[in-house]
N, C-alpha and C positions, 0 to 999 in steps of 0.2 A: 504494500500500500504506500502511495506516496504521502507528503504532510506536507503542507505550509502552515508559514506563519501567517494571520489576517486579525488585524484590530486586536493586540493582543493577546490572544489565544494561538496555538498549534492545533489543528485540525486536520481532518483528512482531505483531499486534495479535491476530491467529486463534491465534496459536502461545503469548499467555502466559496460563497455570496457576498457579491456587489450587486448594489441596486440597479437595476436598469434605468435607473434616472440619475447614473452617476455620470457624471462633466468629462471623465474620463472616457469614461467609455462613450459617451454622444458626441465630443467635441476634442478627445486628446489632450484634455486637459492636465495633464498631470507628468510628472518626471520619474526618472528612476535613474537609478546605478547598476554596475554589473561590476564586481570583481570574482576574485580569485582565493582560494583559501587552501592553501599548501600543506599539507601534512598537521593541519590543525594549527598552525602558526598564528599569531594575528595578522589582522587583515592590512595588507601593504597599505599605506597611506591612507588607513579607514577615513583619519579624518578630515583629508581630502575630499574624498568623495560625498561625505555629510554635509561638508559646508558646499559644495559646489548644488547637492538637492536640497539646500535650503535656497541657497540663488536663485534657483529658478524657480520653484514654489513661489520666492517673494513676487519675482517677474509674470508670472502667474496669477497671482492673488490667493494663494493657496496658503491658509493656516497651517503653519507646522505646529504636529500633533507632539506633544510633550514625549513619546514613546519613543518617536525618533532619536533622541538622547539617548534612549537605551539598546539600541539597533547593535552594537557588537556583543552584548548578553545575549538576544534575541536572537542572533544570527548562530551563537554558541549552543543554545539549548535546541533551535531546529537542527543544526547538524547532528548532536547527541539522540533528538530523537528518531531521524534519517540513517542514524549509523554510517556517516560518512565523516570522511577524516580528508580526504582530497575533492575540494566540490568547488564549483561555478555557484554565484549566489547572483542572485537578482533582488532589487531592493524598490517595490514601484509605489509611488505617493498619488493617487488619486485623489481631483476635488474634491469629490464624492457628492450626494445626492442634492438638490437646493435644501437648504435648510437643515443639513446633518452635516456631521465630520467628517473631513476625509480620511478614506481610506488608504491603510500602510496594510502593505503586501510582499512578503518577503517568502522567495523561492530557492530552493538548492536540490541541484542533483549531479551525480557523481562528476568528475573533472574526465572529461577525454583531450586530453591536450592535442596539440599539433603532436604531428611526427617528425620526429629526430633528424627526417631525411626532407624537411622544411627548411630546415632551420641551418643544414650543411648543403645545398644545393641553392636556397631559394624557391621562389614561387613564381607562378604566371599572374600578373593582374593587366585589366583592361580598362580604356578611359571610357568612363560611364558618358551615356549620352543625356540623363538626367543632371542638370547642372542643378550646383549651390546657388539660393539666393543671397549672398553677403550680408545685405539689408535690411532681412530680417530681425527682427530678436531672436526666432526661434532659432539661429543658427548660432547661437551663443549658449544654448543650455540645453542639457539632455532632456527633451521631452518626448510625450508617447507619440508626437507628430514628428513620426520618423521615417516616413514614407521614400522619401528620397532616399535615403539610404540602403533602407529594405530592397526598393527597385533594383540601385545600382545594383548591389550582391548576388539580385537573382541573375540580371543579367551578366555578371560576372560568371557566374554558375553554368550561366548554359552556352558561355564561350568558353568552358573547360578551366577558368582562370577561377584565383581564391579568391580576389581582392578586386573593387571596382577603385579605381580613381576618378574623383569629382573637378571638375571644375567650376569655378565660380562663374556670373553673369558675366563678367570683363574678361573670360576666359584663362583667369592664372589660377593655379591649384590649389584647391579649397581643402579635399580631407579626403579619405577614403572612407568607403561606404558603413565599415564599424570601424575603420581606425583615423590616428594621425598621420601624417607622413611628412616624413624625413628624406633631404637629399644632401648628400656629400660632393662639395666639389671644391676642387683644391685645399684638401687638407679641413676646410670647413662644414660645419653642418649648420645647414638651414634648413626651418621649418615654416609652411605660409603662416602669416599673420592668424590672431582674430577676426581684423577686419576682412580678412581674407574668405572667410566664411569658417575656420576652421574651430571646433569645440574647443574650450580650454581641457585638454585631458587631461588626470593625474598623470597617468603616466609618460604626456609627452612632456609634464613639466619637470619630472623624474629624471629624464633622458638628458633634458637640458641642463638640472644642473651636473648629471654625473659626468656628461661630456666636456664640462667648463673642469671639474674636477681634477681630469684625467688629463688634461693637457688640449684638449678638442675645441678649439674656437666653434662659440653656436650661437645663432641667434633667430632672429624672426622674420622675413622678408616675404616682397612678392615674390612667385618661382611663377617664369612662364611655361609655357609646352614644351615648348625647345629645351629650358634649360632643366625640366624634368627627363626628357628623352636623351639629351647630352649627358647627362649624370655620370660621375663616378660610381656611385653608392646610389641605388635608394631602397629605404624600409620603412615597413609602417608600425605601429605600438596601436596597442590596447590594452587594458589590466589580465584578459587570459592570454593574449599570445605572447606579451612581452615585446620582442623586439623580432621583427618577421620580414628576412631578405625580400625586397622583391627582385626575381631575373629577368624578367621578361616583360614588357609592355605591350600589348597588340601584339604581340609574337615578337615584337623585335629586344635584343639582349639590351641588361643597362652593362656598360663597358665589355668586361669578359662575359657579363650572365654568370658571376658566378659570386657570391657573397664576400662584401671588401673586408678591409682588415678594422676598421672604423666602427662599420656594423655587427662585428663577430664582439671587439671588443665591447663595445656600449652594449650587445646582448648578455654576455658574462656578466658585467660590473652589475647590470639591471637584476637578473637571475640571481646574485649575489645580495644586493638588499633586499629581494623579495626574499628570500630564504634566510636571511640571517634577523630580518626586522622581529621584536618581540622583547 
């Protein structure tokens, strides 16, 4: 039997209810998180990720519910009662109903990570033909109005590729369809802007500083097409896959097509505070 967590309670998973007059669900009302939970460690930059769905709830107009304070207990006791020790958690704040609280939603089930031969080869990704609105707000904060993204991936999906890449309305590169991205050139890493259309991620802010740490000049700029397809290096992050080569674009290789030394390093160092954080 599966369980979540809803309002509170641990329940069974057929058995928990949200109104059908919730904002979330009529309107996409609402944000979430997604991380990662390692061998029962705590959670890489939990409190990262709390204050970034408080932002957007504020952005929103969504009450945060006092329980979300207690979201790493919560997240504790559903894995114990899950029986899982390596899981993918999801954490979703609904408006919820007019005139009721919103609804917190907290999901886990087992961790299937990438494979090993991702992560030493690289991956295929494609430029999505669904563009980033920049302009918006919603392109600033994890909300369930995530369509754009969803699309990209599928269509990534059925050109054989992992990973979409977005471009913005002025056609410089916004984000990938669940992740960040990253490109290496000349010794430097750059990642597009916010204005850029890109989420602020824990983890691309992660990258950023381990890369200044370790000797890696980084910072934020526009990246046109070209200077995405020229690349040295590119990878993209999110809190499950970490740090994720890309080889290929549209079929065509970035340099050799085969994961730089930039990206192998900043995936270690990343790997390494997620595993050792606690």
């Amino acid at each position: 039997m599966s369980w979540v967590y809803l309002d509170g309670a641990i329940v069974p998973e057929a058995q928990a209810k949200i109104a059908a007059s919730d904002h979330g669900l009529l309107f996409g009302r609402g944000v979430f998180e997604s991380f990662r939970v390692i061998r029962g460690r705590p959670i890489f930059r939990l409190e990262r990720h709390l204050a970034r769905i408080q932002d957007g709830a504020r952005v929103l107009g969504i009450a945060v519910p006092a329980a979300l304070s207690g979201a790493e207990a919560s997240v504790e006791n559903l894995l114990e009662h899950c029986q899982l020790d390596d899981a993918r958690v999801r954490l979703t704040l609904t408006a919820g109903a007019p005139g009721a609280a919103p609804a917190l939603l907290i999901q886990a089930r087992g961790a299937t990570d990438y494979s090993a031969s991702m992560y030493e080869t690289g991956v295929p990704a494609v430029i999505a033909r669904v563009r980033r609105n920049e302009t918006s707000v919603l392109s600033r904060i994890k909300s369930l109005n995530c369509l754009d993204g969803v699309l990209a991936r599928e269509e990534a999906r059925s050109a054989g590729a992992v990973e979409a890449l977005l471009l913005n309305t002025a056609g410089a590169l916004a984000e990938g369809g669940g992740s960040n991205v990253f490109v290496v050139r000349g010794g430097g890493l750059v990642t597009p802007r916010i204005d850029d259309g890109a989420l602020p991620g824990v983890t691309r802010e992660a990258v950023l500083e381990l890369a200044k740490t370790n000797g890696v000049p980084a910072g934020e700029a526009p990246i046109s097409l070209d200077e995405l397809m020229t690349a040295d290096e590119v990878f993209v992050t999110n809190a499950v896959a970490g740090v994720l080569p890309i080889a290929t674009i549209d079929g065509a290789p970035i340099e050799s097509g085969s994961p730089g030394e930039a990206t192998r390093m900043l995936g270690e160092a990343l790997g390494r505070a997620m595993r050792e954080q606690g």
